[in-house]
Each structure stands twice: as C-alpha cells, then as structure tokens.
C-alpha positions as CSV (number, residue, x, y, z in Angstrom):
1,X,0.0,0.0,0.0
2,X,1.2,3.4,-1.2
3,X,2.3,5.8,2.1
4,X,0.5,3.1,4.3
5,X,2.2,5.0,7.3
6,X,1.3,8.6,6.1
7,X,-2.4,8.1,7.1
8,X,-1.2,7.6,10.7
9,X,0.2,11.5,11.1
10,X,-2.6,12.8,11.5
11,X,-4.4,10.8,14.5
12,X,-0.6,11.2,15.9
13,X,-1.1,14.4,16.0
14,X,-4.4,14.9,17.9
15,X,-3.3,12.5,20.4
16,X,-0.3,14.0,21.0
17,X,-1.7,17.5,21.4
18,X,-4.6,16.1,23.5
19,X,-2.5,14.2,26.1
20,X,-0.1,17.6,26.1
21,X,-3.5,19.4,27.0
22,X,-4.1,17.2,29.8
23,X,-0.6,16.6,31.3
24,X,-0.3,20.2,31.4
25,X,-4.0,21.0,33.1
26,X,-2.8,18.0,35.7
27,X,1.2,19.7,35.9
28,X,-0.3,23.3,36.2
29,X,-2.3,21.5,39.2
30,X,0.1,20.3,40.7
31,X,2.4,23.0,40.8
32,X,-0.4,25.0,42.2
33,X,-2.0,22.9,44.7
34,X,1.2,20.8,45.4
35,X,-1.8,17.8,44.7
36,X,-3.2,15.8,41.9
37,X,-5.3,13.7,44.2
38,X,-8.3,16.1,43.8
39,X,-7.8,17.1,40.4
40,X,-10.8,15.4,39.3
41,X,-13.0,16.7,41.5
42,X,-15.2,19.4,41.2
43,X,-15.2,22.0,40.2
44,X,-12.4,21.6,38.4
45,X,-13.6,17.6,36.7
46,X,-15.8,20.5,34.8
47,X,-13.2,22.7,33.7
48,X,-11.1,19.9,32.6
49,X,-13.6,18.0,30.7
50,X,-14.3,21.8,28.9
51,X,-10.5,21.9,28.3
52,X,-11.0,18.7,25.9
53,X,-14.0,20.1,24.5
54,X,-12.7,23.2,23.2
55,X,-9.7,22.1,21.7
56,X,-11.9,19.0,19.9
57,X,-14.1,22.1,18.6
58,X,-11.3,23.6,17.1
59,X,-9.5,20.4,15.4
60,X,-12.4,19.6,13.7
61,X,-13.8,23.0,12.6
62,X,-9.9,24.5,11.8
63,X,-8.3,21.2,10.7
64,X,-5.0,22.2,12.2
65,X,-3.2,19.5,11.3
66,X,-3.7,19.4,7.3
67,X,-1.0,21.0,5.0
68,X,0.8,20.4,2.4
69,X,5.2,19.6,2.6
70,X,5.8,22.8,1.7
71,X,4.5,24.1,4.6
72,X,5.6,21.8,6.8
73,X,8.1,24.4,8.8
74,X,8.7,25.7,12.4
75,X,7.6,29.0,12.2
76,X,3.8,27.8,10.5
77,X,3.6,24.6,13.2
78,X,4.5,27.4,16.0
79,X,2.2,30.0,14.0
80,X,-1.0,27.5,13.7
81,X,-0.3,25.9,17.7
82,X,-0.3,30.0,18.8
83,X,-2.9,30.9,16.5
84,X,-5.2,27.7,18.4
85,X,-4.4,28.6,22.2
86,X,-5.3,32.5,21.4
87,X,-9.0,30.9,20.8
88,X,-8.9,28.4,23.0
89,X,-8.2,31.0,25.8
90,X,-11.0,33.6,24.5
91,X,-13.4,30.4,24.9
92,X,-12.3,30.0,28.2
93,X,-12.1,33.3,29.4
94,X,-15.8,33.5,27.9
95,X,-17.2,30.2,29.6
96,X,-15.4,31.5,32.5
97,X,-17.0,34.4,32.8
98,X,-20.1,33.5,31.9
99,X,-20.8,31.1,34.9
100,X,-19.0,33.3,37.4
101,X,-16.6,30.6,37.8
102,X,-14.2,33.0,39.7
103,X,-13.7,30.2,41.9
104,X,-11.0,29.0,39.3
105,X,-7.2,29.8,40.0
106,X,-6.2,32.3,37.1
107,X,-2.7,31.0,38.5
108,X,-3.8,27.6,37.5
109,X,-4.7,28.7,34.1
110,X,-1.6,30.5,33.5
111,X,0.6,27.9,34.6
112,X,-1.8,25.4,32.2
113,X,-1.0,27.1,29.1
114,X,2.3,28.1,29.4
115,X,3.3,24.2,29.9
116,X,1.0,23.2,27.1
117,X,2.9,25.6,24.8
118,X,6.1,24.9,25.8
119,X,5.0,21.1,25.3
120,X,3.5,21.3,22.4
121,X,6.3,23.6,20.8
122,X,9.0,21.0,21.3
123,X,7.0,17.9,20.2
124,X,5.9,19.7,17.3
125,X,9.9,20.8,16.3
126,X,11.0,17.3,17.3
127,X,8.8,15.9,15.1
128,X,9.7,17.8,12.6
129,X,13.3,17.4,13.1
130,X,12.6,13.6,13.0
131,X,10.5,13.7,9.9
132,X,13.4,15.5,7.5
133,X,16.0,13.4,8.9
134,X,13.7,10.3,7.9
135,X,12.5,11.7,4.7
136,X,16.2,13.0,3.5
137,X,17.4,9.3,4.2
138,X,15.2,8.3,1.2
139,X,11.8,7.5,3.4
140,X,8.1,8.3,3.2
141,X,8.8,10.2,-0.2
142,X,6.6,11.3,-2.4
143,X,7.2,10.4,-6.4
144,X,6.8,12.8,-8.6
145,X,7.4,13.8,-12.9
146,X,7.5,16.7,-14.6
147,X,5.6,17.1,-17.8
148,X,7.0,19.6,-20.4
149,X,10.9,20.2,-20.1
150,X,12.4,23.5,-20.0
151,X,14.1,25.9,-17.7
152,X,10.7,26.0,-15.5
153,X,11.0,22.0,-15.2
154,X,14.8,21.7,-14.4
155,X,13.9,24.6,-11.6
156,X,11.3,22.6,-9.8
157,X,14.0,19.5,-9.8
158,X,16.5,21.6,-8.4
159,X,14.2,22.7,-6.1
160,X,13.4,19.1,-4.3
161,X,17.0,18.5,-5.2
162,X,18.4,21.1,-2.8
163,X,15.5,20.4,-0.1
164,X,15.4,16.2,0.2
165,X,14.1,16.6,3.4
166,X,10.9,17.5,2.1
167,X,10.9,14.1,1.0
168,X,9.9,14.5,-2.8
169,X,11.5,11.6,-5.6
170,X,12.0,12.7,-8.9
171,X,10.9,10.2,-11.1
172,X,11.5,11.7,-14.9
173,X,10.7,14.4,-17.1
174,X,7.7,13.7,-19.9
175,X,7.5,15.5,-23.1
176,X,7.7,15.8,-26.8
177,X,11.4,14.6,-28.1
178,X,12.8,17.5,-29.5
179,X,16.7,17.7,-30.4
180,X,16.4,19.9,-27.1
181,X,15.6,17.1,-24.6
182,X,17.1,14.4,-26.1
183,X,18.1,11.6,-24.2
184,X,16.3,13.7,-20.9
185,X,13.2,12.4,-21.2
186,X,11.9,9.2,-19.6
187,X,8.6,9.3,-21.8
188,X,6.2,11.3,-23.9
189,X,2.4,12.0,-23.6
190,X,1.4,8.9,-25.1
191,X,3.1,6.2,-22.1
192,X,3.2,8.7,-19.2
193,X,-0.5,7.4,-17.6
194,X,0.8,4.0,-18.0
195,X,4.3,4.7,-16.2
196,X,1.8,7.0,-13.8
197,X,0.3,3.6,-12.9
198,X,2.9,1.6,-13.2
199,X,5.6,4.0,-11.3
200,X,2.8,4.6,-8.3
201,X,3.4,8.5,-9.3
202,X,2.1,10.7,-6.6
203,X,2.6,13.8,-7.7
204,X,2.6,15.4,-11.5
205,X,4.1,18.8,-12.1
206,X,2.7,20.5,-15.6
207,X,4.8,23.4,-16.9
208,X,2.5,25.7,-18.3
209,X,4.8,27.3,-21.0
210,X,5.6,23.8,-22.5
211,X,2.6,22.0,-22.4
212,X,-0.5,22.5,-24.3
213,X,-4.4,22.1,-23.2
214,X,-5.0,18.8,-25.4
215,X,-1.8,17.4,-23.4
216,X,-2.7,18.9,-20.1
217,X,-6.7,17.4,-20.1
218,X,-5.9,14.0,-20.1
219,X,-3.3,14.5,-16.9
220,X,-6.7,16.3,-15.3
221,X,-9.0,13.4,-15.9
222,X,-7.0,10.6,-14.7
223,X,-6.3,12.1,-11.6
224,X,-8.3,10.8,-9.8
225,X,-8.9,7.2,-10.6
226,X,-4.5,7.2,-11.2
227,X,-4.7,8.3,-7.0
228,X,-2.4,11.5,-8.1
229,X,-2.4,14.9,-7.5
230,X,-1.6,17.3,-11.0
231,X,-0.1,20.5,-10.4
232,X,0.8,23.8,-12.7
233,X,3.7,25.6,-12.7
234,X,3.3,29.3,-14.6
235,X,6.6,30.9,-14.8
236,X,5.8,34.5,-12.7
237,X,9.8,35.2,-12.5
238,X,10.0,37.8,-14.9
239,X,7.1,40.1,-13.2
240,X,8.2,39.5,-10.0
241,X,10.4,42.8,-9.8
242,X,7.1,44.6,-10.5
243,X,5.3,43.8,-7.4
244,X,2.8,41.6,-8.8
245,X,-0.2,41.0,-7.1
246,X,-3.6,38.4,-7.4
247,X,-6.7,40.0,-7.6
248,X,-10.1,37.6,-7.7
249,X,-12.8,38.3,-10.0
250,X,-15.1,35.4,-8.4
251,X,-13.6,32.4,-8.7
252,X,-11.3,33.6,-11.4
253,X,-7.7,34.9,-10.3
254,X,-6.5,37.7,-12.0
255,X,-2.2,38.6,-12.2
256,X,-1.9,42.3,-11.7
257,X,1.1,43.3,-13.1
258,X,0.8,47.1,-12.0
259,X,3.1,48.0,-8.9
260,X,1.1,47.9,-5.6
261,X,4.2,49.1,-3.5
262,X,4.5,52.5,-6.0
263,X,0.4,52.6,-6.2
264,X,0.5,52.7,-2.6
265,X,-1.7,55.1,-0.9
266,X,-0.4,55.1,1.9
267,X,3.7,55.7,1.5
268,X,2.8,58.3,-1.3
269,X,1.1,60.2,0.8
270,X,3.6,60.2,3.5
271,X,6.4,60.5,0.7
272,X,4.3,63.8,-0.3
273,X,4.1,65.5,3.0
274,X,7.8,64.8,3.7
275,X,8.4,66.4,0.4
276,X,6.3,69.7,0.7
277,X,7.6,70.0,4.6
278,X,11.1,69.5,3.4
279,X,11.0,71.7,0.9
280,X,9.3,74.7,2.6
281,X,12.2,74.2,5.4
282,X,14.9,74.3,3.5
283,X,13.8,77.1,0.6
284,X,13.0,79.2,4.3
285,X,16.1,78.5,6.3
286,X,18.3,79.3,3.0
287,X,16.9,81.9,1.6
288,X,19.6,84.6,2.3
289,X,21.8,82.1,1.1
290,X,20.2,81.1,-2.3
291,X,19.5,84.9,-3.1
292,X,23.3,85.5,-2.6
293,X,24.2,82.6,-5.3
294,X,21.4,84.2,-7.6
295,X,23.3,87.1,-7.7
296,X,26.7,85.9,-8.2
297,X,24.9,83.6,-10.8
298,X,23.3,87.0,-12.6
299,X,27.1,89.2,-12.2
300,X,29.4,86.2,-13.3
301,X,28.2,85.8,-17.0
302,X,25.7,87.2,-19.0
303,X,21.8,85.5,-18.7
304,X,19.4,84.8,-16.7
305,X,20.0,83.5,-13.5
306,X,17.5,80.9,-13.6
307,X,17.7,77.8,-16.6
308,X,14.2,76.0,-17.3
309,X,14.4,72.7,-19.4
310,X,11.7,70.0,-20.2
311,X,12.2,66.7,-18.9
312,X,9.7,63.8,-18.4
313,X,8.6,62.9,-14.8
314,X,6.3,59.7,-13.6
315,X,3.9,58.7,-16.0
316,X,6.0,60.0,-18.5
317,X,4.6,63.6,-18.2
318,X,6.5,66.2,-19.5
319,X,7.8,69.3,-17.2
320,X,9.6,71.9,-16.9
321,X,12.5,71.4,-14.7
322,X,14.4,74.6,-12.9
323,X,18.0,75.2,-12.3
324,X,20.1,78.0,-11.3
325,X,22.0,78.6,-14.9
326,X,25.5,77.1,-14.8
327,X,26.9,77.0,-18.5
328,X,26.9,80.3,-20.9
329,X,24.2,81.4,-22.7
330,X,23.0,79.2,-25.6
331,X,25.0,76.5,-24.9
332,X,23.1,73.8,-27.0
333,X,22.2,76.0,-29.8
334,X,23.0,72.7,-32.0
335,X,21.1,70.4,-30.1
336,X,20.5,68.4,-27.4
337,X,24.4,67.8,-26.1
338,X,25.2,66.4,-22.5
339,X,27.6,67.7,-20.4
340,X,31.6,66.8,-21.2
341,X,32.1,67.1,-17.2
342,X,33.1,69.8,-15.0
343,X,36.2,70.4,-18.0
344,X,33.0,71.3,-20.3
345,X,33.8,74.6,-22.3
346,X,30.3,75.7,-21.9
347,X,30.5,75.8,-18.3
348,X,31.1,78.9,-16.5
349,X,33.5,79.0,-13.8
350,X,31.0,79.5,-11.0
351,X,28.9,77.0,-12.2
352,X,31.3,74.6,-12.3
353,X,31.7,75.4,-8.5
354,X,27.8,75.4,-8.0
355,X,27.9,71.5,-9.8
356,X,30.6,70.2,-7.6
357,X,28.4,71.2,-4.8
358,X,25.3,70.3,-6.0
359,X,24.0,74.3,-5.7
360,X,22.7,74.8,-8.8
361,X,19.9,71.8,-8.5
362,X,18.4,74.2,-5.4
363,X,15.6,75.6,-7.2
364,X,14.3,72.2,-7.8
365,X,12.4,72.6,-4.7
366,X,10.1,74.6,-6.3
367,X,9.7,71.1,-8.4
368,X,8.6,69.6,-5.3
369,X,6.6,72.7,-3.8
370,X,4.1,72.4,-7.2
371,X,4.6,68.3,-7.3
372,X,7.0,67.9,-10.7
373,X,9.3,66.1,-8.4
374,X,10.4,64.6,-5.3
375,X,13.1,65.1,-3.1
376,X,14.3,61.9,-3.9
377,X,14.1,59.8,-6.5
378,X,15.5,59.1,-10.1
379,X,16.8,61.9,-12.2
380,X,14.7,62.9,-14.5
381,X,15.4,62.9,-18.3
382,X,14.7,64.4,-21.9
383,X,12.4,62.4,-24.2
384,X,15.4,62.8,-26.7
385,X,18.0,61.0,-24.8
386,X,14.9,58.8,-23.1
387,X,14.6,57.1,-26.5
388,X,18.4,56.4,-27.0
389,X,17.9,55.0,-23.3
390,X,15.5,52.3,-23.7
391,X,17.0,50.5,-26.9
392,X,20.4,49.8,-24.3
393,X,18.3,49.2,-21.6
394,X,14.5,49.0,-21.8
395,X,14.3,48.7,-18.0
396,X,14.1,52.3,-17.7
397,X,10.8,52.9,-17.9
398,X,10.4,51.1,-14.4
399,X,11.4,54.7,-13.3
400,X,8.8,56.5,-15.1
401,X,6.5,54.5,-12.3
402,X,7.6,56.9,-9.4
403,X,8.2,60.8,-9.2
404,X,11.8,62.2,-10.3
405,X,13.6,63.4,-7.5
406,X,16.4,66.1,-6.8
407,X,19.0,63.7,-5.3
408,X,18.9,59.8,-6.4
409,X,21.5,56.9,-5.8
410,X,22.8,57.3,-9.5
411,X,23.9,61.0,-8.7
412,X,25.2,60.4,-5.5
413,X,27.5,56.8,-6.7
414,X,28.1,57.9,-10.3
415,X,27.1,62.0,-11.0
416,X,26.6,63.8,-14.0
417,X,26.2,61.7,-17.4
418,X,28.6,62.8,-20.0
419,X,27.1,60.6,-23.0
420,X,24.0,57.9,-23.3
421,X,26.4,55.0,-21.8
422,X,26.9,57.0,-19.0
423,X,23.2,57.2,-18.4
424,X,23.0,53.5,-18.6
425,X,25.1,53.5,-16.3
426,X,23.8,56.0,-13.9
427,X,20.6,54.1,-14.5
428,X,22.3,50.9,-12.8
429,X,21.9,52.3,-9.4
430,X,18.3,54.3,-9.7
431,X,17.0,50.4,-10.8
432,X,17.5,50.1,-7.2
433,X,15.5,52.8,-5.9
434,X,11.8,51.9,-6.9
435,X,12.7,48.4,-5.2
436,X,14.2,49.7,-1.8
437,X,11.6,53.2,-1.2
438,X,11.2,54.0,2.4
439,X,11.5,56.7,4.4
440,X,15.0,55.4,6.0
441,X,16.2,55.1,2.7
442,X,15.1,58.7,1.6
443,X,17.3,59.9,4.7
444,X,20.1,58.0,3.9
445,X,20.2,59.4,0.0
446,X,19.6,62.8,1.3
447,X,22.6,62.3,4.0
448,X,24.8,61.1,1.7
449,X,23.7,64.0,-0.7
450,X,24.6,66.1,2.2
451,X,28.4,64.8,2.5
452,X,28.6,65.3,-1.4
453,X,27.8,69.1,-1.3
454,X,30.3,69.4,2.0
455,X,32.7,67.3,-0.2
456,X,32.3,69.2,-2.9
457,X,32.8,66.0,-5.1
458,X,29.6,66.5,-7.7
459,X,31.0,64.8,-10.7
C-alpha cells in the first residue's frame, strides 16, 4: 500500500496535542495545589472535561493539522499551535466568565497554558526534526514527474533536489522529443499514464509554458482514478520585480502586473508631505543664502539667472525642470548635447563650482513645492536622450513608475552623465531605488547627498 504509514500523522497528532493538554492542566495543578489527588474533582472535573471540549471544537472546525510539505516548517507549526491557544483562551475566558466561575485559580490557568505551549512547541519541532532526517534518508517520499521540459522544469528538480528533506523523488521528465531534450526524457504524452500507474506517481508537475491544453486534459482526468495529484507551474519570474499581485474576479484569479508598492496610498502620501515639509524648510532656512548665489549667478556671465528645461517625470509627463544657470548662454544651440564634465567649455566658472556642490539643483524645490518632483528619486530625463535609453536598456521605464527626485543613488555613486552609456550607467543604481523606497532610505540618500555638497565631489 502506497504511504500506508502517512495516514497515521494525523491521528498522531491529535493525540499527542490532547495528552499535552491534559498533562499540562494535571502539571499546572500540581504546581499550584502541590496535589493531583483532587484534580478530578469538582469544580475543576468541569473545567477539565471543557479543556477537551474546546480544543476537539477547534480540530475539527480548523483542521490544524492538514497542509501540504511545503509548509511543513517551524515557524507555520509554532504559528498555527499559537494561532489555536489564542481561541482556545478567549473560549475560556468566555465560559469562564459567563458562569462566574471565579472560583478558578487564574494562576492555574496560567501555569496550564504556558506548559501546554512549551510542550506542544517541542514535540511539534522534534517531530519535525525527526521527519526531515527520515524523509532526506530516502523515506516516506513522495514520487513525482515533470511534464514539459524546460528551464521551468529543471527549476522545480533543483528545487526538491536542494530540499530532500521535504521528501519529494523525482521520477522523470515527460514531453515531446525535440533535439532539445534528447536523451532527458523518460517518456512522452502517449506512455506517461501507464508509467503514472505503473511508477505509483504521486505527484505530477505540468509546466504551463511547455505544455498544451489537449496534453494537459488527459493528466486532469486521470487524476483521480491514477490516485495523483496534478499541479501547474506558470513561470511569474520575470514580473516578480514589479510587485505583482492576485486579484479575484469570483472564482477567477487575475495577475496584476501594476506595482502595488508605488500605487501605494499610503507611502505616497507620506512621501508627499515629507516632500512639501522639506521643501518649505529648506527654501525658508536658505533663503539669504540662495538669493546671494542668484546674484553671483546673474554678475558672473551674462543670462538669466534661472535655466528651465523640459524633462519627463512619472507617467512619463512632461515638465519643466528649474535650475540656477550654470553654462553660458546658448550653450546647446545645435542640439540636445550632455555635459563633457566639470572640464565642459560651456561651463562657467562658477557654475562649475555650483555643480561640484550640487547648488545649482536648489531651485528644484520649487519642483517639489508644485509636485514635478520629489526630493528623492530618479533623475529625470529628456524624451530625446529617453529614447536612446531604452534601446540599451528597456528597463528604464520602471522609473517613469515613481516621481523624479532632486538627489537619487545614481547622482550620488556615479554624478553627471557625460554621454547615453553614462546614463545607462547612472541608470544601474536608480533600478534600485523603486525596489528599496522607504522613508529610512530617503534619509540616507539625502545624508549622503549632504556629504557630497560638503565634499564638494559633484561629478
């Protein structure tokens, strides 16, 4: 008989938990009353037999003791146990007040649960301690295939391969013969029930990208009279950096692929209120001191003092981004040119001083006063060097998802971009910023930001 032992775990278990129950009421009694002799008296014969009753409730309406291998880990045994005593002490504590039983020691209750836990804990992690030693030794396994070979199927062997203590076989991969699986397979579609049967195969994996719906139907039907359990694997792996999540229409799940942790109401709200409070505090505070580099800005070349370019923010919505002017008048009368670096020609002296310290991005706040930007975030780009952007790395539009900022990781590891592989470059370390957004994280960019400007090391 297949897993003729497997069927005993779970009566194990309920025993075990229930004579933990009762060796703990009759310890916590003891320990108490320094007596067991009366234990089963009254009043306390009542509470104990409404001990067992409770906990039976719960086993049979939770079904505690039911989940899959995978779950089968400390933390969810400890998680579940913890998750049954908090109810089973609000039924108490109900019962108990109820029939004004304040006759009961609380002492004795306390004492009752915290041995029960304790017991319960370490039974549960010996077991489980016991079970992957005896499963990674080659027993009480599971047998499983994989139907369709690719990279999806070699991941779920290396999966059980890595873990044998979850105690899953792997039993041989089924598919077409192509000149890419040849000599991999153990079978195709047209033997694989028969070595199902044969094999005693518990456990079929279908990969969804390799496998088609005339292939997959026959694996669903003979489930059940072939005693196997068929599941899918759908490879998710390249949405997973956009903070996927499951939304259900019914009965029918739905893969969102927008980004729930930059849609977040919550952190964009807070991100907002940091910026406008920011902002206002620093554009108050510095006012003498930006008007001063205004006006060395205005007397040290010819212009305005102030430099307004169009760049494209979150949602890809154009702007107008402001600046206090560093390079001479007309400096990209040709064209959209980047800057050669601080030893750029059409730099002026004092803004190459005002770039090494970061000064001349100051009137960005205004930015973040009317919502353009944020006070951090990724730097914000033309459309014209945008396009010559996404054909290196296409992965830049993940930062058209959140609000450009002033200061960003690229500008603080890397600086100005001199030409488009530069940007990529620069773009390298803004990837991470979407990913890692948090309000310690914000204070760390805008403390390292700080050190810069000290520094004077703006690149």
């Amino acid at each position: 008989m297949r897993h003729r032992y497997s069927i005993l775990f779970f009566p194990l278990h309920v025993i075990v938990d229930f004579l933990s129950l009762n060796a703990a009421f009759v310890g916590a009694y003891w320990i108490k009353f320094q007596t067991v002799e009366t234990v089963w008296d009254q009043p306390y014969a009542t509470l104990w037999a409404t001990f067992n009753l409770i906990w039976l409730i719960e086993i049979l309406l939770l079904k505690p003791y039911i989940f899959p291998r995978q779950l089968f880990k400390a933390d969810h045994l400890i998680r579940k146990l913890l998750i049954l005593m908090i109810i089973h002490v609000s039924v108490i504590s109900i019962y108990w007040v109820s029939i004004r039983a304040y006759y009961y020691s609380r002492e004795h209750l306390l004492i009752t649960y915290l041995l029960f836990i304790g017991l319960a804990a370490v039974i549960r992690i010996g077991g489980l301690l016991f079970l992957r030693e005896y499963r990674a030794r080659g027993y009480n396994n599971r047998r499983y295939v994989v139907v369709g070979y690719g990279k999806l199927a070699a991941s779920i062997k290396s999966f059980y391969d890595t873990h044998p203590e979850m105690g899953f076989r792997f039993c041989g991969y089924f598919d077409q013969p192509t000149l890419e699986n040849q000599g991999l397979l153990t079978g195709d579609y047209t033997n694989l029930l028969a070595y199902i049967q044969k094999e005693q195969i518990d456990c079929v994996y279908c990969c969804m990208p390799y496998i088609d719906n005339n292939n997959l139907r026959p694996i669903a039907d003979n489930a059940e009279v072939l005693d196997y359990q068929v599941k899918l694997l759908v490879d998710f792996r390249g949405f997973l950096a956009r903070s996927t999540s499951v939304e259900y229409h019914d009965f029918l799940p739905v893969l969102n692929l927008s980004s729930e942790v930059i849609a977040d109401f919550r952190v964009n709200i807070f991100k907002r209120s940091f910026d406008i409070l920011f902002s206002l505090l620093a554009l108050g505070l510095g006012a003498p001191f930006f008007l001063l580099i205004a006006v060395i800005t205005k007397v040290t070349s010819k212009g305005p003092i102030f430099y307004a370019q169009e760049r494209i923010g979150r949602s890809g919505k154009p702007f107008k981004i402001y600046k206090y002017r560093s390079m001479y008048v007309d400096a990209e009368k040709t064209g959209p040119v980047l800057s050669g670096g601080l030893l750029d020609a059409r730099i002026t002296p004092w803004g190459r001083f005002m770039r090494k310290t970061r000064l001349d991005e100051i009137p960005q706040f205004y930015n973040v006063l009317i919502g353009d930007m944020s006070v951090v975030g990724p730097r914000p780009e033309r459309q014209y060097f945008i396009d010559q952007i996404v054909e290196i790395a296409p992965e830049y539009r993940s930062l058209l998802k959140v609000k450009p900022g002033i200061t960003s990781i690229g500008q603080i590891r890397f600086g100005y971009a001199a030409n488009v592989d530069e940007m990529v470059q620069r773009l390298r370390y803004d990837l991470i910023y979407p990913k890692r957004r948090s309000f310690l994280f914000d204070m760390w960019i805008i403390a390292q930001t700080l050190r810069v400007m000290a520094q004077g090391r703006g690149k």
